[in-house]
C-alpha positions in Angstrom: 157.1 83.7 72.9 155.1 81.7 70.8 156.1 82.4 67.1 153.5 83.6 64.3 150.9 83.9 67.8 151.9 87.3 69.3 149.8 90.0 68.8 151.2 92.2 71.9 154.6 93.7 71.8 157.4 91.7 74.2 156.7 92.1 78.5 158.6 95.1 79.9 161.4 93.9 82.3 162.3 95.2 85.4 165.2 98.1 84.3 165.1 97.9 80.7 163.4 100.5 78.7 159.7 99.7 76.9 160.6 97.9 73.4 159.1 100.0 70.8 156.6 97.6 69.1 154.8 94.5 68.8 155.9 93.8 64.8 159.6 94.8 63.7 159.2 97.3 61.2 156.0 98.5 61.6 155.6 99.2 65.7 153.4 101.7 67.5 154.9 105.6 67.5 154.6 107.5 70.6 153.3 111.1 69.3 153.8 114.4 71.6 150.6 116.4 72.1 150.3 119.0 69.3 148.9 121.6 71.5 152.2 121.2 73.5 153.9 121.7 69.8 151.8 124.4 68.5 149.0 125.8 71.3 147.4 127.3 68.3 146.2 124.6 66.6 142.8 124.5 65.9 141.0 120.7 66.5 137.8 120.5 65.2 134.7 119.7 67.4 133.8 115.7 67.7 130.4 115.3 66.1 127.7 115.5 68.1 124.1 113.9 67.7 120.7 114.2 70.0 119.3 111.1 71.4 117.0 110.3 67.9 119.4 110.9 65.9 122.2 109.5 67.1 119.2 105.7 67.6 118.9 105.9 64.1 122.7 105.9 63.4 123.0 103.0 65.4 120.1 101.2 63.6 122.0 101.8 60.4 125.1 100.6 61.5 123.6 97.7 62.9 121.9 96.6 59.7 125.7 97.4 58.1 127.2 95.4 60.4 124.8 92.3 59.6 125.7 92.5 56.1 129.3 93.3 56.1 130.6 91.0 59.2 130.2 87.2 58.9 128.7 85.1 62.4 127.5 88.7 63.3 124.9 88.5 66.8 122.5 90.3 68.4 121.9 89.1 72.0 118.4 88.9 73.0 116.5 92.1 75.3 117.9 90.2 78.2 121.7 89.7 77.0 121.6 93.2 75.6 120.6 94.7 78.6 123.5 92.6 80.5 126.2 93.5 78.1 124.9 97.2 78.8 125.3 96.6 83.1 128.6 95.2 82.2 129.3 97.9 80.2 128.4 101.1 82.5 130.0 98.7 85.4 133.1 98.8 84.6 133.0 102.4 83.1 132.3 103.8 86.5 135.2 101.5 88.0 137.0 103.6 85.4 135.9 106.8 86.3 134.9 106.8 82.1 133.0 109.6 81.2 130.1 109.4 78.6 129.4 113.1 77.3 128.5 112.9 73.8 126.5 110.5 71.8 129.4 107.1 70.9 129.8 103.9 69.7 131.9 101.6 72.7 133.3 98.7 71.8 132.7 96.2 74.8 134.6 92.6 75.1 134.0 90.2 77.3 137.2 88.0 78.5 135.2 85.4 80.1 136.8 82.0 78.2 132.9 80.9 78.0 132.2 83.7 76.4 135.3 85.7 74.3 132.9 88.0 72.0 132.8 91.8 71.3 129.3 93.8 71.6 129.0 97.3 70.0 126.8 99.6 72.3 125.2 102.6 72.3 126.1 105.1 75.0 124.5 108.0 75.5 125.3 111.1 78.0 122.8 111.7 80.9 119.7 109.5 81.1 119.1 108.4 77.9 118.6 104.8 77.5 121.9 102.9 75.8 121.7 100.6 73.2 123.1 96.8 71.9 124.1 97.2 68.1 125.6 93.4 68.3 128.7 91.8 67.8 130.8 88.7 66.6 133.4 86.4 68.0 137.1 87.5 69.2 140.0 86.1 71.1 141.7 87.1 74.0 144.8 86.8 76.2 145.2 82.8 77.2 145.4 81.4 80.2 148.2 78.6 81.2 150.7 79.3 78.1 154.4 80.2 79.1 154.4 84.1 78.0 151.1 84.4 77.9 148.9 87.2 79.6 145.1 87.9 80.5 144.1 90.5 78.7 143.0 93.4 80.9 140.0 94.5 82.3 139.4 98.6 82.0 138.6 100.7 80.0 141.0 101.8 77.4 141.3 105.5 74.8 142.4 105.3 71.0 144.6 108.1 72.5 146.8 110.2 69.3 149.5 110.1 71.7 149.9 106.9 70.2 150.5 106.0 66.4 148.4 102.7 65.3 149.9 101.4 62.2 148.8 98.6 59.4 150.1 94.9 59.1 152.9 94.5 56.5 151.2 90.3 56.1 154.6 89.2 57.0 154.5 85.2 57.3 156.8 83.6 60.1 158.5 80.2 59.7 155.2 78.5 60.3 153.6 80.3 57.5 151.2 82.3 59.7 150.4 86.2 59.6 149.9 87.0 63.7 148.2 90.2 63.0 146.4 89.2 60.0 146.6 89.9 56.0 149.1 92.7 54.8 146.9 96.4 55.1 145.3 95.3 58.4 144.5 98.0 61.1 146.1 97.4 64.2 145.1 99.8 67.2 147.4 100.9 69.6 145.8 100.9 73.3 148.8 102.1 74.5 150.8 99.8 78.0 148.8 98.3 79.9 149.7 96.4 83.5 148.6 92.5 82.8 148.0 89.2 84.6 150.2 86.1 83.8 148.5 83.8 82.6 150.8 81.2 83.1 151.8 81.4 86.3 149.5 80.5 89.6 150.2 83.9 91.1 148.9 85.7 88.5 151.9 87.8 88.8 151.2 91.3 86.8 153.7 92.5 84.0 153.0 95.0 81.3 151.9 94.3 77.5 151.7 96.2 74.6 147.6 96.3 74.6 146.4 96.2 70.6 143.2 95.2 68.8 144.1 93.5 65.5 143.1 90.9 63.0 144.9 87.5 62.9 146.0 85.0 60.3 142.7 84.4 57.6 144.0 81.2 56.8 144.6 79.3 59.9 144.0 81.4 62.8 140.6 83.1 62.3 138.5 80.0 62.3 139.9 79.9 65.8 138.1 82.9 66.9 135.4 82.2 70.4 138.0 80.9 72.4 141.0 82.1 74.2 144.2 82.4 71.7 145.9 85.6 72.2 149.5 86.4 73.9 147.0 89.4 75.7 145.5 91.5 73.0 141.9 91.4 71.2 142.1 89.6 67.7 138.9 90.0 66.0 137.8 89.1 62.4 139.3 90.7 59.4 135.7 91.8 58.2 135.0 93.6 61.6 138.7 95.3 61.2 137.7 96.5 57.4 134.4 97.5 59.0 135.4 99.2 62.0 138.5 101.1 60.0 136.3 102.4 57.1 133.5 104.0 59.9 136.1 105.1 62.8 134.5 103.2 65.2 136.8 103.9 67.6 138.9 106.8 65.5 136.8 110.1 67.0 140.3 111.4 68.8 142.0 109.9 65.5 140.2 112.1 63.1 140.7 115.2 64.8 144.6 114.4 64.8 144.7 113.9 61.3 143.2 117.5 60.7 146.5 118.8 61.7 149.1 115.7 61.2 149.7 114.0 58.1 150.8 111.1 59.8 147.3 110.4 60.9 146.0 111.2 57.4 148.2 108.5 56.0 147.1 105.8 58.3 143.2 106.4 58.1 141.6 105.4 55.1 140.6 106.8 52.1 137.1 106.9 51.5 136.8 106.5 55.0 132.9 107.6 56.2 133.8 107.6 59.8 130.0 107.7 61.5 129.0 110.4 63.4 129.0 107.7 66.7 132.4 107.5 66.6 134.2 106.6 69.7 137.7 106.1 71.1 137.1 103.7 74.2 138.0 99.8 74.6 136.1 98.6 77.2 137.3 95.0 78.7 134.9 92.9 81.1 134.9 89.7 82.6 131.6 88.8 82.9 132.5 85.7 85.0 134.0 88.2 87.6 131.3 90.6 87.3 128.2 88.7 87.8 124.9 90.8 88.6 123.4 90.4 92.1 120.1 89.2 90.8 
């Protein structure tokens, strides 16, 4: 594999048991359910907001996200209402269920494209909404080792331990999952396309969402870099770590685990949208009918 690039842990092989990580020292932990441990534990509710309310959070955020996040976009009525088709498209593929009001964070693999949206979603008929978004990269196409990153629709489960980057330079001087303190979130295995080879063969890849190297690599960001995960700006991993974008399931774990407590931080105000879904398209593939 490409040294200083991988984001995703090594490809399982056929007999050998999953490697534990994507960095040495500072992998994913698998975590057993605590009801299983302790069925008397008591998880607090998610939070839970009525249409209104929960528009206005996503206003604020929005007008956060345009101060705090550098090349931040929002798509025009007509590109917001198409990342939103996309969106619900490939959440019913998913069998996905919306039931409270959440943030989803919604990335498009398309090479021409390679940009994350924040949306809105809303439970029954209420009318979803784009917050906007920024550049990212995905999994690259035609590099030995290399895998598409998948489409689905994937939970920020706590049967899985995310963990921080330790800012580790390689021999090339480069930091693959960005400056030391970096969130890294742990989608859990996922079953991937090779990239490099014609058949598109499938293998499996340690799916994560991280930052990537400030110096060298970042500027890099709207095109297709990764070995299959989603690298994303460091200001959109700062932003989306201090407001639990995606950390709803996250917070309710580290109400009874300390190990979740350690990782979020502090001075975290997690929004009340908080969410726990990935949600991959391919907007090349999934072209509307009109």
């Amino acid at each position: 594999m490409a040294a200083g690039l991988a984001g995703c842990a090594p490809p399982v092989h056929a007999g050998s048991p999953a490697p534990p990580g994507g960095v040495p020292g500072a992998g994913p932990v698998a975590i057993a359910s605590p009801i299983e441990q302790n069925p008397a534990i008591d998880i607090p509710p998610l939070p839970s907001l009525d249409d209104d309310a929960a528009r206005a959070e996503a206003v604020r955020l929005a007008a956060a996200m345009q101060r705090d996040i550098p090349h931040f976009m929002t798509p025009s009525p007509a590109g917001a209402a198409e990342w939103i088709r996309l969106a619900r498209t490939q959440l019913a593929q998913g069998e996905a269920i919306v039931d409270r009001a959440q943030v989803l964070m919604v990335v498009d693999r398309n090479p021409r494209v390679q940009t994350v949206c924040f949306i809105l979603a809303l439970p029954g008929d209420g009318a979803w909404q784009v917050l906007g978004g920024t550049r990212v990269s995905t999994g690259r196409a035609g590099r030995k080792y290399y895998y598409l990153t998948p489409t689905g629709v994937f939970v920020n489960s706590p049967d899985r331990l995310g963990y921080r980057a330790q800012g580790t330079r390689n021999e090339n001087g480069i930091r693959g999952i960005g400056a030391k303190g970096m969130r890294v979130w742990d989608m859990g295995w996922q079953w991937a396309e090779k990239g490099w080879l014609p058949s598109r063969e499938k293998g499996q890849i340690r799916l994560e969402i991280h930052a990537t190297d400030p110096d060298f690599l970042e500027s890099r960001l709207g095109h297709p870099a990764s070995e299959g995960c989603v690298r994303i700006p460091a200001a959109l991993n700062v932003f989306m770590d201090r407001h639990g974008l995606l950390d709803a399931l996250y917070e309710q774990a580290a109400s009874y685990d300390g190990r979740f407590r350690a990782l979020l931080p502090r001075g975290r105000t997690p929004t009340p949208l908080t969410g726990d879904k990935l949600v991959v398209v391919d907007s090349a593939s999934q072209a509307g009918s009109g």
